[in-house]
C-alpha positions in Angstrom: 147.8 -28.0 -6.4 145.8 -25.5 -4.2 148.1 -26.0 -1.3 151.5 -25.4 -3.4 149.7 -22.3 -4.7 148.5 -20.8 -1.2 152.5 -22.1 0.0 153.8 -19.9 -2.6 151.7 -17.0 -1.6 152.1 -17.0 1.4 156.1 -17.2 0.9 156.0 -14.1 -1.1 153.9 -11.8 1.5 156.2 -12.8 4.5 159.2 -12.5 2.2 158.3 -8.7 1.5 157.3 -8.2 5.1 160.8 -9.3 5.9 162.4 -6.7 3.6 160.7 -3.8 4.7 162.7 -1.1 5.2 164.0 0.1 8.6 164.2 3.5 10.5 167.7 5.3 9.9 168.3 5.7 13.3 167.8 2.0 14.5 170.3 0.7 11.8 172.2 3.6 12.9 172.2 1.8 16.0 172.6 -1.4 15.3 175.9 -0.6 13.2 177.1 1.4 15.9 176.9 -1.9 18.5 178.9 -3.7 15.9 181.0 -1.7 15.6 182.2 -1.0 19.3 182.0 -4.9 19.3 185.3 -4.9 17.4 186.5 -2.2 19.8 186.7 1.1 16.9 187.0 3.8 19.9 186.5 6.8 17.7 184.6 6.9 14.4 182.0 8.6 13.4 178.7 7.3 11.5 176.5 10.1 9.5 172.9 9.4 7.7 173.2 11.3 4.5 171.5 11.5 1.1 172.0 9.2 -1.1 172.7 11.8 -3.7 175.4 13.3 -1.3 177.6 10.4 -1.2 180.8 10.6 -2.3 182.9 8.0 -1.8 180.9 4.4 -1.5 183.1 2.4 0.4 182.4 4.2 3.2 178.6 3.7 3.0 177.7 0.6 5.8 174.1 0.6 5.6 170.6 2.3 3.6 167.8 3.2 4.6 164.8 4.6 4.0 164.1 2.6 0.5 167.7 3.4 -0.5 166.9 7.0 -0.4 169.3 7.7 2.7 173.0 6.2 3.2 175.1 5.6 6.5 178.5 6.3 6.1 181.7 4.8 8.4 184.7 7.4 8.6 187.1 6.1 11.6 189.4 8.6 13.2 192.5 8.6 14.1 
């Protein structure tokens, strides 16, 4: 019983360790290497507000607790 108890402890603080949140600009980053990856030559990606969104399909990421949105707009 002890060991199924300190198992599911243990699961819970990695699990939340794994969720914490990351640095706008390095999932900025990382979105921007996807992106080129499917060859998008000119886009643009802006960290905004999340109050300041206004159209969410073009949000492609959070951050900062959800407090802060990256937003895709390709250009043509």
């Amino acid at each position: 019983m002890k060991r199924c108890f300190v198992a599911l402890l243990a699961t819970l603080l990695c699990g939340g360790a794994l969720a914490a949140p990351k640095p706008c600009e390095e999932l900025k980053q990382e979105i921007e290497v996807k992106i080129q990856a499917a060859n998008v030559t000119s886009y643009t990606l802006e960290i905004v507000p999340a109050a300041e969104v206004e159209d969410p399909a073009m949000v492609v990421g959070s951050c900062e607790g959800g407090s802060r949105k990256i937003v895709y707009q390709k250009n043509e």
